[in-house]
N, C-alpha and C positions, 0 to 999 in steps of 0.2 A: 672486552675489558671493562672491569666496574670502572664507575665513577665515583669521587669523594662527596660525600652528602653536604648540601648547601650548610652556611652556616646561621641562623636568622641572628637577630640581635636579643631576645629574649625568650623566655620560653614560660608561659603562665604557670602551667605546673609542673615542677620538679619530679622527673624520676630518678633521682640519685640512687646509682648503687653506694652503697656504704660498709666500710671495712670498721669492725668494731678492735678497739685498741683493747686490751685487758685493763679492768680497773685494776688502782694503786691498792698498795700494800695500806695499813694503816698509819704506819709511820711516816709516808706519803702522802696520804690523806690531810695527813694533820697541819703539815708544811701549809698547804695551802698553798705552792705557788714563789715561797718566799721561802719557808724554813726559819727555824728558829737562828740561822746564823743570818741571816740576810733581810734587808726590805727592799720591795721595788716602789718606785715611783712610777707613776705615770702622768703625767701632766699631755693634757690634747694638745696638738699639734700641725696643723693644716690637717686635719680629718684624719692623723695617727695618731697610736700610742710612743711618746720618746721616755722607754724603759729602759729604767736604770737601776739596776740593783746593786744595792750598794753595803757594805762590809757594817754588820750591827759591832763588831770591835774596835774599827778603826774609821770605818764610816768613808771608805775608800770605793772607788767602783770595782764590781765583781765581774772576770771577763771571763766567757767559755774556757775551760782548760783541757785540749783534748789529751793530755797526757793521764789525767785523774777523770776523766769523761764526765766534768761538773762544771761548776762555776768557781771561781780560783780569784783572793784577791793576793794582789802582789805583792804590799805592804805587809802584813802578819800572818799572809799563809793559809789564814780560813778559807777551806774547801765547802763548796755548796751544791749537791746534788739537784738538778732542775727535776722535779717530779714530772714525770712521764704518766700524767694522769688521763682516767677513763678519756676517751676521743673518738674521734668519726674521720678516718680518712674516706671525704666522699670522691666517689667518681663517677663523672656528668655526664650525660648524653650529650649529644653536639649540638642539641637545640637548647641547651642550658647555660650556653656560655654567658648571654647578658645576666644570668643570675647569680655568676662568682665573685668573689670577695674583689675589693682589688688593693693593691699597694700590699708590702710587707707588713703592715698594722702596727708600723714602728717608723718614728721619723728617723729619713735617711738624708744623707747627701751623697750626690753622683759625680764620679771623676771619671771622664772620658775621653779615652786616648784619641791623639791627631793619628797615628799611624797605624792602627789595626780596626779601631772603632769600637773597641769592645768598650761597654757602661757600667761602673762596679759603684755598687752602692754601699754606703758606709753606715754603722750607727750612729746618731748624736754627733760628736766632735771629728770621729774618724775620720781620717782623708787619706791619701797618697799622692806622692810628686813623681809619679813613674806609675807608668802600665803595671799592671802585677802577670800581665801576659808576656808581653813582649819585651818588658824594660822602657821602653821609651819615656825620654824625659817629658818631653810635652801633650802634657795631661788636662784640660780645662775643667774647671769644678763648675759643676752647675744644679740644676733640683731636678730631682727623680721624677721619674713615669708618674706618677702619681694615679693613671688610669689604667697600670699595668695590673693584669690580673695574678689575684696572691697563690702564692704556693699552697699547695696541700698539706703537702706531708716532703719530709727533708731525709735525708741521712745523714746523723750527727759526725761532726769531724772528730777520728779516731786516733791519727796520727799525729805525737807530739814534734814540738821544733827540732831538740834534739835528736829525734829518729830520724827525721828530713836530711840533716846533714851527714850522719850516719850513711845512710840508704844514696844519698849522691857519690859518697867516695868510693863504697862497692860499684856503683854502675862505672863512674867514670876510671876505675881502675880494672875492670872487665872487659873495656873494649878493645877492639884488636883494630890493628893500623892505626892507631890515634898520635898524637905529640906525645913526649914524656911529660910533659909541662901540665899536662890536664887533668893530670891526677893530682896535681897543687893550686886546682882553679879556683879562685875564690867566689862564694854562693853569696851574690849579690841580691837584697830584696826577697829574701822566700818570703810567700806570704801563704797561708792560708785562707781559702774563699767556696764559698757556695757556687755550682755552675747551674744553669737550667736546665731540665730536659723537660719531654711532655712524655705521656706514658700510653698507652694505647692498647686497652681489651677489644678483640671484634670475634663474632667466628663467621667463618667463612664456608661455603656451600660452592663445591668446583665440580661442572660436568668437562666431561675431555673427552674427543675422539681423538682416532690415529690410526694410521696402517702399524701393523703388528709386522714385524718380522722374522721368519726362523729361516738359517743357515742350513741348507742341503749341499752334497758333492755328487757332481756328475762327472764321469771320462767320457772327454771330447777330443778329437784327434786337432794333433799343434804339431806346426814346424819346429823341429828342435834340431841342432848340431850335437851331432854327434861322431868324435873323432875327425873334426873339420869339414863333414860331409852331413847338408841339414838333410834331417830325414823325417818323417810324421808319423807321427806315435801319438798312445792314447798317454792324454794325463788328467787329474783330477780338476774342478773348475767347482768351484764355490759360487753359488745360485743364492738366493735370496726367495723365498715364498712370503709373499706381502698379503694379509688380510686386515680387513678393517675391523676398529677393535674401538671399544667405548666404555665409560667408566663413571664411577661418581665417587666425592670424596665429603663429609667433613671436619674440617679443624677449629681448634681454639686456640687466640692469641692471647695473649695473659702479659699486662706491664712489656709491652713492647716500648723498647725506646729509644724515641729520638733526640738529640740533642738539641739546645736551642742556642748556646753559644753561640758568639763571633770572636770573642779570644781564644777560642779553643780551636787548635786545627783539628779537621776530620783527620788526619794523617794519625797525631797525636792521641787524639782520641780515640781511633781504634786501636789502636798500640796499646792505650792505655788495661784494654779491658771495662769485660763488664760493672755493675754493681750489683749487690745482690737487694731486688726490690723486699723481701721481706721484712730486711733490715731499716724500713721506711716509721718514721713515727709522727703523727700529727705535729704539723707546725707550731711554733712557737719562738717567738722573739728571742728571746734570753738565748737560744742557739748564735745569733747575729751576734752577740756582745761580746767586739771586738776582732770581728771578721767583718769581709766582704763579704756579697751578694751583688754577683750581675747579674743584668734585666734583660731576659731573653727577647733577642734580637730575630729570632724564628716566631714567627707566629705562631696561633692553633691551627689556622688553615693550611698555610704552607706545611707545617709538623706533617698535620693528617694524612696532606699528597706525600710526603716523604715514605712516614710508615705505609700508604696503602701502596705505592712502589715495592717495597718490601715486602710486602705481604703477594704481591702478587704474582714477583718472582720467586717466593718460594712456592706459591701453592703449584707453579712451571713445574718446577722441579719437583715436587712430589706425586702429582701427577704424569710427569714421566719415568717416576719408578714405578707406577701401578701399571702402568703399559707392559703387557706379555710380548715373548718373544728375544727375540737373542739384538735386535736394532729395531730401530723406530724410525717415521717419518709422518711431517701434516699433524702435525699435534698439535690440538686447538686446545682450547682452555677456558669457561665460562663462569665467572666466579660472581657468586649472589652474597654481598658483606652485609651483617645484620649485627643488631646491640654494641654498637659504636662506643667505647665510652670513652673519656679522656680524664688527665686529669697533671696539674701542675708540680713538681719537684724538684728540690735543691738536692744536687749531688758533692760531695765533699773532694776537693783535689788542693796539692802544696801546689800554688806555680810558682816557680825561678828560674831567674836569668844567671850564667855567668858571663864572663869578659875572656876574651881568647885570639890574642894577635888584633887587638883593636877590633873586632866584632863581639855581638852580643846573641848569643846562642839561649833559646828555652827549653825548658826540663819541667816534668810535672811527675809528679807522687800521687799513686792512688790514696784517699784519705782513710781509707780502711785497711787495704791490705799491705799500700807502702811500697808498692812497684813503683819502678822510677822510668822513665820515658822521656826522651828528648834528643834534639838535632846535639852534633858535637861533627867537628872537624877532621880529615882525614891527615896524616901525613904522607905526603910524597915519597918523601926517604925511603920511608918504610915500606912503600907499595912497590918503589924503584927499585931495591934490594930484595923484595921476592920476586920478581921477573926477574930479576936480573938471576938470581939462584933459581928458577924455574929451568930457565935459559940454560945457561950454565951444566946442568943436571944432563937434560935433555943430550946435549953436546956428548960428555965424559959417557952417557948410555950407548948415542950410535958407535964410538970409537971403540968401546968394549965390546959391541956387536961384531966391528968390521977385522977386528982381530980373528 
């Protein structure tokens, strides 16, 4: 079994692989950042930038708008495209971590829930009196990681408010055995937010042995009844020819990823689906403005053992499809990991709560493609009444039989 590679605290020289972004159009160019309809501020702040852009017509602040996939102010409606200029999404070797950036590069404040734990960082003024996970009302405000390492690269939020609520009353009127009442549940708190994952390049180098197996028939004489009288006769008997049998494999892992959430259930989250990492663009604050960002609660180390569990149970299984033969047995597996890279990103999801017979159920929206996912309520009734017409059925069949 490999082992995950130590972590040091810094690394003198940098080999970042680096992902070059396409430079801007010219019209982008010229923005600079801001755009002719916009200026940002930036004034330091405990070792951040607290970025505000703010509206050149009404001089109002400018919030992401992922319905127009810019910057949006609320007052007069000027839209502001955030230039997606020339960038370096880099990704570190695992001796490079004391070299990454840290904090969002943007002052934050943190509200962290009593009852799930999960830490959602706000911009500038931004706050919440409830989980945007769970709901729960008691939430403590307090100041952010400060020495958390910054993300890379994000996937900008695609999905507007109104598609959100939208896309809840399709799922919640899609499900089967639920209340009738749930398809009029009211979407308490959707929010919009950033989640964490870590992403993970390796490839990997797998020797495997194994007994090989192929399936032969022999006739060997067996007691068998025959007309109430056992008598022995030949019958066919399935044999097993076992050889030993060795192999070698290599693969590549490309943006594997793991989650770093603590408001996000794995349940949830694999429900959710994937993201597509192409769709990844060097960080930048003005994405934050006006959204969350929680501070992943999974480390780089713990991440690393997660994916390299993953990685090792698949190279299992692919090396026992390279195994000849009709069955297998003693299959070992010796996998040598090399070019480790990693690297930090914000993924986009709606979370909400609704309210249903005095409890509080979560739902989450992918923020790009707008699948909806979440726990919701059975009814009895309705479960009571197909047994019960199961039943029932079953009955009125033997009676028509026994006729």
């Amino acid at each position: 079994m490999s082992q995950p590679p130590p972590l040091p605290p810094a690394a003198p020289e940098p080999a970042s692989r680096e992902q070059r972004v396409p430079a801007p159009s010219a019209s982008d160019a010229s923005v600079a950042g801001t755009a002719a309809g916009a200026a940002a501020t930036e004034p330091e702040e405990s070792g951040a930038r607290a970025v505000q852009v703010t509206c050149r017509n009404c001089g109002a602040n400018m919030l992401w708008d992922p319905a127009v996939d810019a910057l949006s102010c609320g007052y007069c409606g000027i839209t502001q495209a955030v230039p997606r200029l020339e960038g370096t999404i880099v990704e570190r070797t695992m001796e490079e971590v004391g070299s990454a950036a840290r904090g969002f590069g943007v002052a934050t404040r943190a509200a962290t829930c009593t009852r799930c734990g999960a830490k959602t960082d706000f911009v500038g003024q931004e706050t919440s009196t409830s989980c945007v996970f769970c709901g729960a009302p008691t939430v403590l405000e307090e100041s952010s990681y400060r020495n958390a390492l910054r993300p890379e690269s994000l996937i900008p939020l695609d999905v507007a408010r109104s598609q959100v609520d939208a896309a809840f009353q399709r799922w919640a009127g899609g499900l089967w055995f639920r209340p009738n009442d749930l398809k009029r549940a009211r979407v308490d708190g959707a929010r919009g937010l950033y989640v964490p994952a870590w992403t993970f390049d390796a490839a990997v180098h797998s020797q495997w042995s194994a007994d090989a197996g192929w399936y032969y028939t022999v006739m060997e004489p067996r007691p068998v009844l025959v007309n109430g009288k056992m008598q022995i006769r030949m019958v066919p008997v399935q044999k097993v020819r076992w050889e030993p049998a060795f192999g070698e494999r290599h693969d590549v892992y490309d943006d594997l990823v793991v989650h770093a959430s603590k408001g996000l259930s794995p349940k949830l989250a694999a429900e959710l689906g994937g993201f597509e990492t192409k769709g990844l663009v060097p960080y930048r604050p003005e994405y934050l403005s006006g959204w969350g960002a929680e501070e992943y609660a999974v480390d780089l180390e713990a991440g690393w053992k997660d994916a390299l569990g993953r990685i090792e149970t698949r190279q299992t299984e692919r090396c026992s499809g390279d195994v000849p033969g009709d069955t297998q047995r003693n299959l070992r597996v010796r996998n040598t990991v090399s070019g480790v890279r990693w690297k930090l990103v914000l993924l986009p999801v709606w979370s909400l709560t609704y309210r249903h017979a005095g409890k509080d159920y979560a739902v989450l929206v992918h923020g790009t493609s707008g699948r909806v996912v979440g726990d919701a309520p059975y009814s009895w009734i309705k479960i009571a009444l197909l047994v019960f017409g199961i039943g029932l059925g079953i009955l009125l069949l033997l009676a028509l039989l026994s006729l």
